[in-house]
TIKOL-792231 format. One line per field, with one value per residue (C-alpha): residue number from 1; x, y, z; residue in three letters. Coordinates in Angstrom, 2 decimals, decimal comma, padded with zeros to 5 digits. Layout:
<nodes>
i: c(NUM_...) .
x: c(X_...) .
y: c(Y_...) .
z: c(Z_...) .
aa: c(ALA_...) .
</nodes>
This chain:
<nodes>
i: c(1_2_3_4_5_6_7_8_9_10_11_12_13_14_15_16_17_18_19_20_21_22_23_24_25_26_27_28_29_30_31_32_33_34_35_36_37_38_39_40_41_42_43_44_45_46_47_48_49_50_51_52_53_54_55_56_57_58_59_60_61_62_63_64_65_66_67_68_69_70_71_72_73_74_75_76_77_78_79_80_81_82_83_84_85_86_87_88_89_90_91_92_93_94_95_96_97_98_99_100_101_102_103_104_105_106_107_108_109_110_111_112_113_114_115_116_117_118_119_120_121_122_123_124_125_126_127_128_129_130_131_132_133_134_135_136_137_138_139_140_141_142_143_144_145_146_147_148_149_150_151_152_153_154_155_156_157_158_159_160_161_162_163_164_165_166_167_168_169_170_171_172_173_174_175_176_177_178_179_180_181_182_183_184_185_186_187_188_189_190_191_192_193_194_195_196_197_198_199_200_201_202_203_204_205_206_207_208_209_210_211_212_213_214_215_216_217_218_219_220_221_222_223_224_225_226_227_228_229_230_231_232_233_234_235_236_237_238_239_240_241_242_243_244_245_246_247_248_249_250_251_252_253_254_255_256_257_258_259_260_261_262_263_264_265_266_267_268_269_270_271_272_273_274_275_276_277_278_279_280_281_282_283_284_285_286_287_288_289_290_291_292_293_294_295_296_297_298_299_300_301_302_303_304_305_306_307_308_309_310_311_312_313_314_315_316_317_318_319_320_321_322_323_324_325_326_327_328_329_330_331_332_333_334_335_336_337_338_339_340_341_342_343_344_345_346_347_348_349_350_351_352_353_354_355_356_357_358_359_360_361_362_363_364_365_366_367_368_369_370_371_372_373_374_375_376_377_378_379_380_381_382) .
x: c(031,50_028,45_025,16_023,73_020,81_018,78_016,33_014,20_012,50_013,81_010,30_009,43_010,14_013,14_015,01_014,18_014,59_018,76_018,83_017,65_020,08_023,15_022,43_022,66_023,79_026,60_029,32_027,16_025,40_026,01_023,29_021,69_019,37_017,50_015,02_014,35_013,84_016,71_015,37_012,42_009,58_007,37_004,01_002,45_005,06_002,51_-000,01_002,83_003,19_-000,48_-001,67_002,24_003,85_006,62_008,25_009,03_012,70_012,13_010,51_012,78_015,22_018,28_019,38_022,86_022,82_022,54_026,38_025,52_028,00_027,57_024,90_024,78_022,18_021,87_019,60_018,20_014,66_013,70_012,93_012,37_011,81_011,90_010,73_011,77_015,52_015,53_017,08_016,43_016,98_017,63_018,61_022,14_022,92_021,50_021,31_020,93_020,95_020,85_017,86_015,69_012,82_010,42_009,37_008,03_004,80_001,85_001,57_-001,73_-003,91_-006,34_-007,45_-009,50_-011,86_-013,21_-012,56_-010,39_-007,30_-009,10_-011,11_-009,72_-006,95_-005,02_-002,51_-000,65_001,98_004,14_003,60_000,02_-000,09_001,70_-000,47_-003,86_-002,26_-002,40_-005,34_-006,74_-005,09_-007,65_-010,61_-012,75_-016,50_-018,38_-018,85_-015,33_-015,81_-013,08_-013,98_-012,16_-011,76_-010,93_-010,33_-007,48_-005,39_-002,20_-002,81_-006,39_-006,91_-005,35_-008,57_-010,00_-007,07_-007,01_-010,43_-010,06_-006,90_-008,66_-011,50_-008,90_-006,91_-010,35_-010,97_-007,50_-008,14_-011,99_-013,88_-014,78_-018,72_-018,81_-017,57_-019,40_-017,10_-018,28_-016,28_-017,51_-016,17_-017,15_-016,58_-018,93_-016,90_-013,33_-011,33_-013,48_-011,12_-011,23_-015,20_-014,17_-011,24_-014,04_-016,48_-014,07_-013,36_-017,67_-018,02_-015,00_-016,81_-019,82_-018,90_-017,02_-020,31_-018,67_-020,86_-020,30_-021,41_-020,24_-021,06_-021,42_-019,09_-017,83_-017,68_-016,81_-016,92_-018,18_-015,11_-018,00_-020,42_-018,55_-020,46_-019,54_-021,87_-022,42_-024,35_-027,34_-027,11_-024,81_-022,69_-022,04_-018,84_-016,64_-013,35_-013,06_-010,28_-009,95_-007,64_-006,83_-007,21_-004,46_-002,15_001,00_003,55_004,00_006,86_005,55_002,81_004,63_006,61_004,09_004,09_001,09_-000,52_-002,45_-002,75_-005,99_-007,05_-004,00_-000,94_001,78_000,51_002,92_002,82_001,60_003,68_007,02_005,97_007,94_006,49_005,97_009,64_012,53_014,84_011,93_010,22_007,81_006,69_004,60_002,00_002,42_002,41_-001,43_-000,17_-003,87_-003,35_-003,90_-001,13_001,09_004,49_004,87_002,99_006,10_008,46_007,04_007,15_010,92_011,72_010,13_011,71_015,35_014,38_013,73_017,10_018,73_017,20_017,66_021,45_021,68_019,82_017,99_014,31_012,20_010,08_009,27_006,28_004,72_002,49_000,43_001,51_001,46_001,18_-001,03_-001,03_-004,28_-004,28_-007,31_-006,48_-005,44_-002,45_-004,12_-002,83_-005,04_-003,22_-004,52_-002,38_-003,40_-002,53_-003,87_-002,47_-000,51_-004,30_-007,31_-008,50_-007,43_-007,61_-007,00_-007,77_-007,38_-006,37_-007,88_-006,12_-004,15_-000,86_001,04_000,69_001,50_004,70_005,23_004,35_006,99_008,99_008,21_009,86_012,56_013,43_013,75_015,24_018,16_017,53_018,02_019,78_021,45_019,36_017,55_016,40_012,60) .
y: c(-006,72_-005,74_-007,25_-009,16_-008,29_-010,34_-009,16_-011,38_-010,90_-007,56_-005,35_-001,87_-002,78_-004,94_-002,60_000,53_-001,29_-002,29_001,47_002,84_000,88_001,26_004,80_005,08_002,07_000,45_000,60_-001,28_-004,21_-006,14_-006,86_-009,73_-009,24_-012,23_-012,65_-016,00_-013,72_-011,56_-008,12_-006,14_-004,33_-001,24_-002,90_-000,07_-001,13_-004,32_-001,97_-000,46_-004,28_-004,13_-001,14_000,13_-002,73_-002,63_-005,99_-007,72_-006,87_-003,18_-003,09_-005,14_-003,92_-006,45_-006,67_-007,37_-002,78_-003,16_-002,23_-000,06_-000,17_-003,15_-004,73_-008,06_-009,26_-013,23_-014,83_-017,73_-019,81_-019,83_-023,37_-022,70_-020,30_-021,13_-017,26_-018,94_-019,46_-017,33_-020,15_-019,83_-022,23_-021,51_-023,93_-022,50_-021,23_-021,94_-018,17_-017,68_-013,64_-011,54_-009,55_-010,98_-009,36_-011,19_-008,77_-011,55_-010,01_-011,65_-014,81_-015,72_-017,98_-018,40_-021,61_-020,25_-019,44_-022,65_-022,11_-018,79_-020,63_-022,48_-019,28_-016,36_-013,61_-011,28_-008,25_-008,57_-010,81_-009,63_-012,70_-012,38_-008,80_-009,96_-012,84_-010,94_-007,89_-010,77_-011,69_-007,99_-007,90_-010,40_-008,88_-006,86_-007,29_-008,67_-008,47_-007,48_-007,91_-007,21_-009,16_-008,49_-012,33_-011,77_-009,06_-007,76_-007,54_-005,64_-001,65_-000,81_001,02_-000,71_-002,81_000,55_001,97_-001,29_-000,12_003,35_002,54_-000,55_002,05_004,44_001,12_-000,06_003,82_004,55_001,08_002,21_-000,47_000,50_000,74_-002,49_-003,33_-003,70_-003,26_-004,13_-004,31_-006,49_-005,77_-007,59_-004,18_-001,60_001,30_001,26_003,52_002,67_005,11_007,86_008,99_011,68_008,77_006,50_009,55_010,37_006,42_005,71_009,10_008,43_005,27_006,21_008,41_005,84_003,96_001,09_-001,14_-000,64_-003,39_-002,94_-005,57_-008,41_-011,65_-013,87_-017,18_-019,46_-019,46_-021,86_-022,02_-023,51_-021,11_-018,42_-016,87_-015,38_-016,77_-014,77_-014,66_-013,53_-014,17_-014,98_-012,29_-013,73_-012,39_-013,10_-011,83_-012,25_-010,10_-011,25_-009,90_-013,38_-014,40_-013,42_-015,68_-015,39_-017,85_-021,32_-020,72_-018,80_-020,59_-023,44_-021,14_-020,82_-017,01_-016,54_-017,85_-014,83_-013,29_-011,92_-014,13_-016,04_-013,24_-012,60_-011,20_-007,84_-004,92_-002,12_000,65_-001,32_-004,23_-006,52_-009,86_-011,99_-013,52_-011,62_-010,01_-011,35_-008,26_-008,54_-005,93_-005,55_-007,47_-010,41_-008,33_-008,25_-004,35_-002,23_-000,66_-001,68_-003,72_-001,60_-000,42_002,83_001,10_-001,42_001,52_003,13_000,40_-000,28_003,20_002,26_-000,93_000,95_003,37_000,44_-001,85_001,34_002,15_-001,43_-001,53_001,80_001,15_004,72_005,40_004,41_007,25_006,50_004,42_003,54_006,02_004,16_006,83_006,25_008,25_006,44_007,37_006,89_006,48_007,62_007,18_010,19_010,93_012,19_010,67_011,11_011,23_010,06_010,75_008,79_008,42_005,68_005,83_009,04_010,46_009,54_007,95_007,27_010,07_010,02_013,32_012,98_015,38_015,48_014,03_016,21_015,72_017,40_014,80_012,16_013,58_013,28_009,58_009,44_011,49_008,73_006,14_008,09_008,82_005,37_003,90_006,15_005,40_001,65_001,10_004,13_004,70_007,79_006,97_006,52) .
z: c(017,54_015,10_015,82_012,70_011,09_008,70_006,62_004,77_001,50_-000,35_-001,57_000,04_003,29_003,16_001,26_002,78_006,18_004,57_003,52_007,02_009,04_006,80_006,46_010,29_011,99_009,06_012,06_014,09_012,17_009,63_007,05_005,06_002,74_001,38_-001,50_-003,47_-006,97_-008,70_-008,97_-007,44_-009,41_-008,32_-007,44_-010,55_-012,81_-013,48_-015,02_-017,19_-018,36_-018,73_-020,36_-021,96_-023,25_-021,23_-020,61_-017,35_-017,84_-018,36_-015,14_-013,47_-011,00_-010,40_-006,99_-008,10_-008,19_-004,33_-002,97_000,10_003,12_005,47_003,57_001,31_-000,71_-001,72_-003,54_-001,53_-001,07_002,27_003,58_007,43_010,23_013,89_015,45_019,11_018,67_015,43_012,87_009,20_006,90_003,08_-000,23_000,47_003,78_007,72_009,86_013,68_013,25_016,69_014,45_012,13_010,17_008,46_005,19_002,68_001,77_000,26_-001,56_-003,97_-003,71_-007,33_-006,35_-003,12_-005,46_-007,40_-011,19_-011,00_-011,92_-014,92_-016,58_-014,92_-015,78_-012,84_-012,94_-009,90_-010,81_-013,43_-015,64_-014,69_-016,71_-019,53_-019,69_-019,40_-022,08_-024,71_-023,87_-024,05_-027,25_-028,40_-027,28_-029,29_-027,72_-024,58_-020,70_-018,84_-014,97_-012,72_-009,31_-005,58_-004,63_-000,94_001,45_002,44_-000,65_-001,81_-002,94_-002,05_-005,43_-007,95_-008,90_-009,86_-011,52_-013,58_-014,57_-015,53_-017,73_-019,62_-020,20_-021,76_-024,10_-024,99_-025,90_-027,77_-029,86_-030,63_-029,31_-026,16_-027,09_-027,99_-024,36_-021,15_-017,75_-014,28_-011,27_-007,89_-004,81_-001,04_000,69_000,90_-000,98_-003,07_-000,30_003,36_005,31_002,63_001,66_-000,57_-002,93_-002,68_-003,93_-006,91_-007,65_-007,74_-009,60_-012,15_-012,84_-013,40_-015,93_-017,74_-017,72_-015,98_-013,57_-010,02_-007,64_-004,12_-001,23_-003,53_-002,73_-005,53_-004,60_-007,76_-011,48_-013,87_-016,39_-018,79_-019,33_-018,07_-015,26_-012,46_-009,26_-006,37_-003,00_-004,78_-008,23_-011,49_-013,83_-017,17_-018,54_-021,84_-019,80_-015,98_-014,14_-010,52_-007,29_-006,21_-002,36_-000,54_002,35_003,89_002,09_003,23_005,38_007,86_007,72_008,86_011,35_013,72_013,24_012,49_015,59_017,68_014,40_012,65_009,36_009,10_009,66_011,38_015,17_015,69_018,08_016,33_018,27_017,24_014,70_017,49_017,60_020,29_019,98_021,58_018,27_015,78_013,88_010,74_008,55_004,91_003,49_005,64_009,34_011,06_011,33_012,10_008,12_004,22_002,72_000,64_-000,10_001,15_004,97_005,02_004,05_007,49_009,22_008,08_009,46_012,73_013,06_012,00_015,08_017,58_016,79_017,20_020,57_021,94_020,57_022,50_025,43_024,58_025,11_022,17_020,83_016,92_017,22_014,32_012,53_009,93_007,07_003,43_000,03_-002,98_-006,20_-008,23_-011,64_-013,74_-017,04_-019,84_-017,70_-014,54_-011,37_-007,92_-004,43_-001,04_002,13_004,80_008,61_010,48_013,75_014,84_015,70_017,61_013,94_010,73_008,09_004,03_002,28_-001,53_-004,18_-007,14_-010,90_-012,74_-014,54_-011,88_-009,58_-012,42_-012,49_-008,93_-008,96_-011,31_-008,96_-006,01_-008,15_-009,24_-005,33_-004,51_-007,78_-006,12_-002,97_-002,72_-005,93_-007,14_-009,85_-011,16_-014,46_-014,72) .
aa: c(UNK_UNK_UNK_UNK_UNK_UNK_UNK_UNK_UNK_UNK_UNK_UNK_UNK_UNK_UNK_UNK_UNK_UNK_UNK_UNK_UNK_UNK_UNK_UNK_UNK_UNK_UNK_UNK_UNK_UNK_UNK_UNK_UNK_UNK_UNK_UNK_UNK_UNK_UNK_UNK_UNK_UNK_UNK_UNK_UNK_UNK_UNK_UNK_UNK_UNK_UNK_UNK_UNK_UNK_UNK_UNK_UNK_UNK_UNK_UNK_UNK_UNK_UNK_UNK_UNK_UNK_UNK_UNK_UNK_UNK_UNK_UNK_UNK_UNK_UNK_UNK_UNK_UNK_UNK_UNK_UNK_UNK_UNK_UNK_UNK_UNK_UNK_UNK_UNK_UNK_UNK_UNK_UNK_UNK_UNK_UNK_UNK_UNK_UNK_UNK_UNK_UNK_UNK_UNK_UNK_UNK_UNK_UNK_UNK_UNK_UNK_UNK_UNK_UNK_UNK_UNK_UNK_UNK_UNK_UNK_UNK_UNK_UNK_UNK_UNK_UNK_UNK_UNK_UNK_UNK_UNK_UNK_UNK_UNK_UNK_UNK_UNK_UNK_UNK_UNK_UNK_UNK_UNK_UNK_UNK_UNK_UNK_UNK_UNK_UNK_UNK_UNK_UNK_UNK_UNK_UNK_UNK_UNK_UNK_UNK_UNK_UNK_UNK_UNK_UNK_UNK_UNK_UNK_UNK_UNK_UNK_UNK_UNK_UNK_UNK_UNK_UNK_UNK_UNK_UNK_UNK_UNK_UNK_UNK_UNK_UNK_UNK_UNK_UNK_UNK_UNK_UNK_UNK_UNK_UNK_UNK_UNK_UNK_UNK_UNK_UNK_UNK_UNK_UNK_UNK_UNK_UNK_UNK_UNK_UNK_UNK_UNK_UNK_UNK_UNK_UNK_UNK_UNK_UNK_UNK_UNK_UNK_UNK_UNK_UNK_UNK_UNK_UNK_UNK_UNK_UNK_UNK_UNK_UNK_UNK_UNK_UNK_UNK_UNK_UNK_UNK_UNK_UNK_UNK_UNK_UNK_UNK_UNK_UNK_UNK_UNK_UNK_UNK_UNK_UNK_UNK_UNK_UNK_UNK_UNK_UNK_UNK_UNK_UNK_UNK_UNK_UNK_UNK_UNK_UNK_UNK_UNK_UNK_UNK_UNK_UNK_UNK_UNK_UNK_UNK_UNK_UNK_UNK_UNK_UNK_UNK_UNK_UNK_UNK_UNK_UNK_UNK_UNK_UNK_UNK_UNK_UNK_UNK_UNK_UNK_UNK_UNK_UNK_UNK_UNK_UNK_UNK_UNK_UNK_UNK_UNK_UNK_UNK_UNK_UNK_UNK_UNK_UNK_UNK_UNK_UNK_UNK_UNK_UNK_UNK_UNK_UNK_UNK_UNK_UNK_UNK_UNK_UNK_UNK_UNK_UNK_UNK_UNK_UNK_UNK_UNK_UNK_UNK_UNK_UNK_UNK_UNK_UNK_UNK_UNK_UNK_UNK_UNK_UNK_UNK_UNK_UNK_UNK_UNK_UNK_UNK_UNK_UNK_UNK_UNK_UNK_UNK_UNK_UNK_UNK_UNK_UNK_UNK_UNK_UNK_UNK_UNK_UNK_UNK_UNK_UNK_UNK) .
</nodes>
């Protein structure tokens, strides 16, 4: 009889997680994939909103293109999880799965920071692009400051490829010397566990004449006068851009999951992403795994967690621990796309060598995307 896996949420690492195990276990389990939205969108695709008009449909990725043997999707809102006994709850459906993996990723919270929500703008929703392109569309003078809200958040150098490409639109639309940029960030440099991205980020900036202002902690705006305060003093700006505070969603919250967790996440093992709860595995954004939060980390930890249902189903030694490796691509504007490769855990410490812009690497971002358009949905197309 197959064992029955249930996967739930459906971004990087729920859907390469369905791929992995119907690619090498679809006689052996059967799959459920849920997600409470319709179709997935590449976490970049929001700047494409942003800075290329795109709309959210163009982006958009239905999961009704996911047919791969022994795996079905449904659309469902999660209302419970009890980890001990493995019950899930939805608005259609109850599950008691032999597996379950818990890949929701990252909700937002705008309000942690006291007038974000009345006099602020973001880019990592996809209604939150569209929403700030019209307002770009407006602009045509003043202070833009791009603030990091919280620590950790979703794709380490987005912030600063936001910056680069509104330096490039305010550029291509000719008003970028009427425009001053500054971008505030609590941590002490863009990429900590990569000196030489960091070194290209600061530099790139500079050059750009944008306002760099590392270590500096935004605790609230005043929506009325439109300033920015911080530990040590106030910003005024005419446009604020802020990477909201980030949280796991209510229901695992409410799970108890996150208890033995750094900050509020879900406590795993790092060699496995196992959690304390026999059968119970969670991976992406919403894991405490020891590495940033971002797509191509949950795709790695999908492969590991593919690797370990197979070796318990087997009853075979587990070797695949988990390796902490991911690919970024940087955007810098003009068509040049950066890459950082970075390992945080097959060594003795991290590493993250970049390579430099150029429109060869573009291409391969494009390339990435391309790879798993086919991947998970049979797609090719860019």
């Amino acid at each position: 009889m197959k064992k029955n896996v249930l996967i739930l949420g459906a971004g990087f690492g729920g859907l390469e997680l369905a791929a992995q195990l119907s690619d090498t276990l679809a006689d052996e389990v059967q799959v459920i994939l849920i997600d409470h939205n319709d179709g997935f969108t590449f976490g970049f695709s929001k700047l494409d909103v942003l800075f290329k008009n795109h709309t959210p449909e163009e982006v958009r990725i239905p999961y009704a293109e996911l047919t791969r043997p022994g795996l079905e999707f449904r659309q469902e809102h999660i209302t419970s999880i009890d980890p001990a006994t493995r019950r899930v709850a939805t608005d259609q459906s109850d599950y008691q799965p032999d597996v379950l993996v818990i890949a929701l990723g990252a909700d937002y919270e705008p309000g942690a920071t006291p007038g974000f929500t009345e006099d602020g703008y973001d880019f990592y929703t996809v209604d939150g692009a569209a929403r700030l392109r019209d307002r770009l569309a407006e602009f045509t003078s003043g202070t833009i400051v791009l603030g990091i809200l919280s620590v950790p958040f979703k794709c380490p150098p987005a912030p600063y490829e936001a910056i680069l490409l509104l330096h490039a639109h305010l550029v291509e639309r000719g008003i970028r010397d009427t425009a001053t940029i500054k971008v505030i960030s609590p941590m002490p440099s863009p990429i900590p566990v990569s000196p030489e991205t960091s070194e290209a980020l600061i530099t790139a900036m500079a050059e750009r004449g944008i306002t760099y202002r590392p270590d500096t902690k935004i605790h609230s705006l005043d929506p009325n006068q439109h300033l920015a305060h911080t530990d040590t003093d106030t910003v005024p700006y005419d446009l604020f851009i802020g990477i909201p505070k980030h949280r796991v969603p209510d229901v695992i919250d409410a799970s108890g999951l996150t208890a033995g967790g750094n900050d509020g996440w879900i406590a795993v093992d790092p060699a496995t992403l196992a959690t304390k709860h026999a059968g119970v595995y969670a991976i992406g954004d919403c894991a405490d795994a020891p590495v940033p939060r971002a797509g191509v980390y949950a795709e790695d930890a999908a492969r590991t967690v593919s690797a370990h249902i197979a070796a318990q189903l087997h009853g075979t030694p587990f070797t695949a621990k988990y390796s902490g490796r991911g690919v970024c691509y940087i955007e810098f504007g003009d068509g040049q796309v950066g890459k950082v490769e970075a390992d945080f855990l097959s060594g003795p410490k991290p590493t993250a060598p970049f390579i430099g812009p150029s429109t060869d690497l573009a291409d391969e971002k494009g390339e990435f995307a391309n790879t798993r358009r086919h991947r998970w949905f049979g797609r090719s197309e860019s």
